[in-house]
N, C-alpha and C positions, 0 to 999 in steps of 0.2 A: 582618555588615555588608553584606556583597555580593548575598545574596538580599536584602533590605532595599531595595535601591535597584535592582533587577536588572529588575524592573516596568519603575522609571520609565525606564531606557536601552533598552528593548525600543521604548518609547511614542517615545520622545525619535528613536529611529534612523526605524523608521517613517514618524515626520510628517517627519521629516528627508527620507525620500527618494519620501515623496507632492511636497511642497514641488521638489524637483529633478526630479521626474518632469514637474511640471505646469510649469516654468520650462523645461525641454526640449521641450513641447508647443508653447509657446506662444512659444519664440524660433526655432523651427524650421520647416521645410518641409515637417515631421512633420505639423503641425495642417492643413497647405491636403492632403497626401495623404491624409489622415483623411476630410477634410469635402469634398473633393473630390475627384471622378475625371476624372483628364484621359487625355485620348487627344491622339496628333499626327497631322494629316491633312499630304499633300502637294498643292497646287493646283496643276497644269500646265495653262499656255495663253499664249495669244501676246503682246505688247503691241502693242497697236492700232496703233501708229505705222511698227510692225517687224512683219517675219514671225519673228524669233529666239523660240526659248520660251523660256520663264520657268518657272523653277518655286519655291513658297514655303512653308515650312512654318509650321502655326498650329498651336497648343493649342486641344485642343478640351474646355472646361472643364464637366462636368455638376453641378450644385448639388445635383438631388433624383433621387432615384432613379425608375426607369419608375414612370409609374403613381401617384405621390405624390398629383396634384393628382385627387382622384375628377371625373369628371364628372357632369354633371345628366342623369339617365336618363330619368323620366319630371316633367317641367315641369309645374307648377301654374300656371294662363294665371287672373288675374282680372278681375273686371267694370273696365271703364272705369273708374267711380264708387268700386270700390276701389280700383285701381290710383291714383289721383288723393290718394285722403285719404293713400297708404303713401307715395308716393316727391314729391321734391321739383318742380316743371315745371322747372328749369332740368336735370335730371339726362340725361347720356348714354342713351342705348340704342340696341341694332343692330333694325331694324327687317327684316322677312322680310315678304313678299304673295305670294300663291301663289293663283289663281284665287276672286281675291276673300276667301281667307283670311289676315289679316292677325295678326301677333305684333311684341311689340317685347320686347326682352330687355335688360335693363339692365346699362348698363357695368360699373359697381362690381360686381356680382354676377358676373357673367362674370370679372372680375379676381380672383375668388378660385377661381372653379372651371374656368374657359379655356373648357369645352367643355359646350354643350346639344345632347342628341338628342333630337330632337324631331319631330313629323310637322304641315305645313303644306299646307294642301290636300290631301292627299291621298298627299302627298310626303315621305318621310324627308330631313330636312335633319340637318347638322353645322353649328350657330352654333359658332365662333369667336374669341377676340378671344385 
């Protein structure tokens, strides 16, 4: 009788304590030091009103690890007349002119990669946003 059913309390104990595992994850401060890494900085300086200093400490909270977000290495720049049929006219972009060399880099696209290196006249630029 005991090997018989000795499976099913193996399975039963198990999901039992996947189930209390992931209820410990997820009611805990277990899950934000998982998915997050926090550091504490201390800010010393004066208040403006006073010479007394002040000092205060913050969390300094990182979401993605270095480097998560790749950046755009080498940009594909199109014709006007493409550029116009692809993106909408009301759409953002960070615009760059550099000795009459002009680029315009578009918002939403920057919002998922932060960072274009790129050369504008003649100049290695770092677009931004």
């Amino acid at each position: 009788m005991i090997s018989k059913y000795s499976s099913y309390i193996v399975i039963a104990v198990v999901v039992a304590f996947g189930v209390f595992l992931v209820w410990q994850i997820t009611n805990s401060s277990l899950l934000t030091r998982i998915l997050n890494r926090t550091e504490t900085i201390t800010v010393t300086g004066t208040n403006g009103s006073s010479s007394s200093v002040m000092s205060r400490e913050f969390d300094l909270v990182t979401l993605l690890p270095f480097d998560a977000i790749r950046s755009i290495e080498d940009p594909i720049h199109l014709e006007r007349a493409r550029a116009d049929e692809l993106y909408k006219p009301d759409e953002l972009v960070l615009g760059v002119e550099i000795d009459g060399d002009a680029r315009a880099y578009s918002v939403p696209l920057l919002s998922r990669h932060e960072v274009v290196n790129d050369v504008v006249g003649g100049q290695p630029v770092a677009v931004t946003w």
